[in-house]
N, CA, C and O of each residue as an XYZ file, in Angstrom:
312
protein
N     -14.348     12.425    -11.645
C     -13.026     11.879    -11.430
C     -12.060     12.965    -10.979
O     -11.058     12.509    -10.428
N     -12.115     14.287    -11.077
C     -11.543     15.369    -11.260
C     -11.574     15.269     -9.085
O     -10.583     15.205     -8.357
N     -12.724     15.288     -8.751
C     -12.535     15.528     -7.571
C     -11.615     14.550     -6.428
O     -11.359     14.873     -5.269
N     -11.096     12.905     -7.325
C     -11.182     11.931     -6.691
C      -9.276     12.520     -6.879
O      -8.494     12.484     -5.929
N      -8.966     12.918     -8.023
C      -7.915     13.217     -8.598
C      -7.007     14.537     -7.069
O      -5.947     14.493     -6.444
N      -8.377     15.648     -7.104
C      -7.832     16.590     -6.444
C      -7.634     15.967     -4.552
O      -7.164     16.714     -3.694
N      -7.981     14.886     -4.322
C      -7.957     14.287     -3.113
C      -6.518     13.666     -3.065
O      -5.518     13.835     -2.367
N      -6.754     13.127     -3.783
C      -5.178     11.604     -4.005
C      -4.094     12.129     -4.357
O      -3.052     11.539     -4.069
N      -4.046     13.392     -5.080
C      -2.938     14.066     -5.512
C      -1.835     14.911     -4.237
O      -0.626     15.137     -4.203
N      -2.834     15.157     -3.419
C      -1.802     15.925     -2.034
C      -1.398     14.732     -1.533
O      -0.230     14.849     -1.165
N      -1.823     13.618     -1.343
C      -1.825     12.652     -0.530
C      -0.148     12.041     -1.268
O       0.839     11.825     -0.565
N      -0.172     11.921     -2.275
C       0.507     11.440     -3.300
C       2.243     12.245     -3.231
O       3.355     11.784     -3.488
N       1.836     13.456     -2.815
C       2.719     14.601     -3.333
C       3.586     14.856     -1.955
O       4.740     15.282     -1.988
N       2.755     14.485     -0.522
C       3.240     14.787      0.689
C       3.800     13.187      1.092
O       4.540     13.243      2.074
N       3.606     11.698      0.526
C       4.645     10.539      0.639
C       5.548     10.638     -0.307
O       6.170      9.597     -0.098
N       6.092     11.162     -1.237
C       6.406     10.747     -2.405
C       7.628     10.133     -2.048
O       7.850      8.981     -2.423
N       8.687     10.945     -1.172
C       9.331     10.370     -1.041
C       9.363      9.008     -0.193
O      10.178      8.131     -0.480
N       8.369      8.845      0.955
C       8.552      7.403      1.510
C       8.108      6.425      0.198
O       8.750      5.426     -0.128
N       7.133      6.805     -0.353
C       6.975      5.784     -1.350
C       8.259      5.651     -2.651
O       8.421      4.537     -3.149
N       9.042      6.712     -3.096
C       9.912      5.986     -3.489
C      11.190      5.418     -2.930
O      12.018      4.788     -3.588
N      11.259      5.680     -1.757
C      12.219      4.666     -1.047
C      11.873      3.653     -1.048
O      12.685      2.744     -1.225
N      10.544      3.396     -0.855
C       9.381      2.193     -0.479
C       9.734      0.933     -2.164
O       9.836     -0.293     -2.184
N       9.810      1.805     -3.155
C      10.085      1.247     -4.243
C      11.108      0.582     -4.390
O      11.106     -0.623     -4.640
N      12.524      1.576     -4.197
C      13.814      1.199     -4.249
C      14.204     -0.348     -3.241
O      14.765     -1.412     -3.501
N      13.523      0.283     -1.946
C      13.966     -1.139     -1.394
C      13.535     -2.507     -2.186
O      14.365     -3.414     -2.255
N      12.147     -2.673     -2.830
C      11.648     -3.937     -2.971
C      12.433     -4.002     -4.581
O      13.091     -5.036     -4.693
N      12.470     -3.285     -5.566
C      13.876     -3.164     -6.173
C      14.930     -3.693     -5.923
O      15.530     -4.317     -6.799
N      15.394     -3.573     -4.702
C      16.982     -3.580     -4.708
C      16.756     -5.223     -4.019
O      17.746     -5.950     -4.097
N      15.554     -5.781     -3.391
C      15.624     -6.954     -3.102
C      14.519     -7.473     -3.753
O      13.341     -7.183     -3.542
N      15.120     -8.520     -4.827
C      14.167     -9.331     -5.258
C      13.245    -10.393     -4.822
O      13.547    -10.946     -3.765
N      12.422    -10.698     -5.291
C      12.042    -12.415     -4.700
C      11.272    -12.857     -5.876
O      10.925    -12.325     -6.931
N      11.107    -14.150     -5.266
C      10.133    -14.962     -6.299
C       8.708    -14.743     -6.365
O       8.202    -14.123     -5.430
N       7.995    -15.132     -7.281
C       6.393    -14.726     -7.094
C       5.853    -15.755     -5.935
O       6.204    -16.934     -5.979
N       5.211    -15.398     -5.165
C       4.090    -16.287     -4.308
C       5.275    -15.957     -3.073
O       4.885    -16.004     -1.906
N       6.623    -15.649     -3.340
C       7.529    -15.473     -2.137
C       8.437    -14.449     -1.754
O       9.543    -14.435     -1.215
N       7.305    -13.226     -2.380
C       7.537    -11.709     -1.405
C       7.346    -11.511     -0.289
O       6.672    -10.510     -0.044
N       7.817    -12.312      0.835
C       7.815    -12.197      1.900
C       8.454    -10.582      2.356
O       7.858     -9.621      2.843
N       9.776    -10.739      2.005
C      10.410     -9.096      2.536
C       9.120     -7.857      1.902
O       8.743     -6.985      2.684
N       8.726     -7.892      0.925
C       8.235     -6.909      0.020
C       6.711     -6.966      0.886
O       6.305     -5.918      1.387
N       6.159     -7.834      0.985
C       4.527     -8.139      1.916
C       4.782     -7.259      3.010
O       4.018     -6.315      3.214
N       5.761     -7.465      3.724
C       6.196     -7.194      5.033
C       6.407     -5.592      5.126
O       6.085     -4.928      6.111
N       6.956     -5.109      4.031
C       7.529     -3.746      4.248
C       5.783     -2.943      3.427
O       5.357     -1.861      3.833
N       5.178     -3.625      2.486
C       4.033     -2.716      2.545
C       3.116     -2.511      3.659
O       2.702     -1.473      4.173
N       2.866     -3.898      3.947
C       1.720     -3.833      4.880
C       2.292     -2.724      6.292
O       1.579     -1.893      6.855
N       3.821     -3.040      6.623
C       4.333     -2.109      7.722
C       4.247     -0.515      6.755
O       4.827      0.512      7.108
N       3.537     -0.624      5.722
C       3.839      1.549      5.404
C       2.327      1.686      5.279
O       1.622      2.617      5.671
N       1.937      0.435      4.580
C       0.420      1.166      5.321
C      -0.709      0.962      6.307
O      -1.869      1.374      6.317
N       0.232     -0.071      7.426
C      -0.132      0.429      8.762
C       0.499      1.589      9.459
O       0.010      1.954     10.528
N       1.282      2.053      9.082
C       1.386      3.451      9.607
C       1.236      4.565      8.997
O       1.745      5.662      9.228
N       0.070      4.033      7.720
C      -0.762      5.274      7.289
C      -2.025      5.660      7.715
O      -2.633      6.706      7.485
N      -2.463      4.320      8.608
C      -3.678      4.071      9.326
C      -4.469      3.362      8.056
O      -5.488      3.773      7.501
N      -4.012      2.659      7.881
C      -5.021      1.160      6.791
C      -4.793      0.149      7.889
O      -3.796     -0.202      8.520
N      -6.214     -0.234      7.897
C      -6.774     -1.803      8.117
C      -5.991     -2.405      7.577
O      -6.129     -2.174      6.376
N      -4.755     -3.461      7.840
C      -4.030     -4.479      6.956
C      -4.569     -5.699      7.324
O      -4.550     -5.984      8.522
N      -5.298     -6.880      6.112
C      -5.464     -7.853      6.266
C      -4.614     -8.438      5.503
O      -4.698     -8.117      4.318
N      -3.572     -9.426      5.862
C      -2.523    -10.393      5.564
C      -3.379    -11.903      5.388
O      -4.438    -12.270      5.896
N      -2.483    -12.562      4.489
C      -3.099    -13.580      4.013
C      -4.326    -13.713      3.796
O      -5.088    -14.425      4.450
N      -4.612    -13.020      2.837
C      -5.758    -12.766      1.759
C      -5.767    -13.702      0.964
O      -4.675    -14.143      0.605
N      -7.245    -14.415      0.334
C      -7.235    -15.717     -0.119
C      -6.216    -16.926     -0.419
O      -6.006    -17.438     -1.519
N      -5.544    -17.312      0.998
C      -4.750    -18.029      1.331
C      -3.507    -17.853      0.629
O      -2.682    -18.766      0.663
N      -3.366    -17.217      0.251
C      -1.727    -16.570     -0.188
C      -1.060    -15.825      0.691
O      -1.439    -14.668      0.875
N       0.139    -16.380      1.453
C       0.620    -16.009      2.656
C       1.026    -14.105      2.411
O       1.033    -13.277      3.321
N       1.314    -13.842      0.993
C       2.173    -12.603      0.799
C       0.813    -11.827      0.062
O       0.983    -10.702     -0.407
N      -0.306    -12.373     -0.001
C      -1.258    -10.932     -0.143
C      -1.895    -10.788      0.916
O      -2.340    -11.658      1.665
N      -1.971     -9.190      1.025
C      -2.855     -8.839      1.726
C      -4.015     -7.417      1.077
O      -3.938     -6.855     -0.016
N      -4.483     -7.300      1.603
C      -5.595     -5.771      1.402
C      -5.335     -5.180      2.573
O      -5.109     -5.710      3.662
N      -5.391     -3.785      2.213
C      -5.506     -2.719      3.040
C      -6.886     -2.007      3.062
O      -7.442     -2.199      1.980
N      -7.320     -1.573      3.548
C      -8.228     -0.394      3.936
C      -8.352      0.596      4.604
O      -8.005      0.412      5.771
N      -8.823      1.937      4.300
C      -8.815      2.712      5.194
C     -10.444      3.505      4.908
O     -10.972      3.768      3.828
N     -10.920      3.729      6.217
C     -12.261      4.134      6.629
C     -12.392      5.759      6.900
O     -12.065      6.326      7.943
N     -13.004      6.440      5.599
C     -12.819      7.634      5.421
C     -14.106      8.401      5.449
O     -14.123      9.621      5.290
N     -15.374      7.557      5.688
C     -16.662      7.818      5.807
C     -17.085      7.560      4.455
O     -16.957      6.497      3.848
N     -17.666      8.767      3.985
C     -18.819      8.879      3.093
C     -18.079      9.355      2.422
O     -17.204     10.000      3.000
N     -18.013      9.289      0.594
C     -17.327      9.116     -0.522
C     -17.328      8.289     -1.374
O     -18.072      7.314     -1.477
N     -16.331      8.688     -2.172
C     -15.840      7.791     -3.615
C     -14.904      6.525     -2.539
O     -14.343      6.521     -1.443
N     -15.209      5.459     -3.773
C     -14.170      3.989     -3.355
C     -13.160      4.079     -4.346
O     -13.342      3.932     -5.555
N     -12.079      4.329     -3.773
C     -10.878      4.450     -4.540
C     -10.139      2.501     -4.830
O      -9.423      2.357     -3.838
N     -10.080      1.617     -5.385
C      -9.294      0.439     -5.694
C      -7.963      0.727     -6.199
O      -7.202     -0.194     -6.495
């Protein structure tokens, strides 16, 4: 785990700040469950421009989606 730790941690340390802006906004605008539309919208747009695969409407729920990103050979991070 130590090695999965020393991977995710730069990664972690060099967004920090887009990700807590990333926070504040969906914070500062609420929504209802099943109708995070604004909040769907602004992840899937941060991690398509982290280079993740975004699949939207994930088992027919308009506001999930999965991301992925294709890093070869390794640990599967969830």
């Amino acid at each position: 785990m130590s090695a999965v730790k020393d991977l995710v941690g730069p990664a972690v340390d060099r967004l920090a700040g887009d990700l807590e802006k990333l926070s504040r906004q969906i914070h500062d605008n609420p929504e209802l469950g099943y109708q995070e539309i604004k909040a769907a919208a602004w992840l899937t747009e941060f991690l398509d421009k982290q280079g993740f695969k975004v699949e939207r409407g994930v088992a027919g729920v308009e506001t999930a989606f999965r991301g992925t990103l294709e890093t070869g050979e390794g640990p599967t991070i969830a």
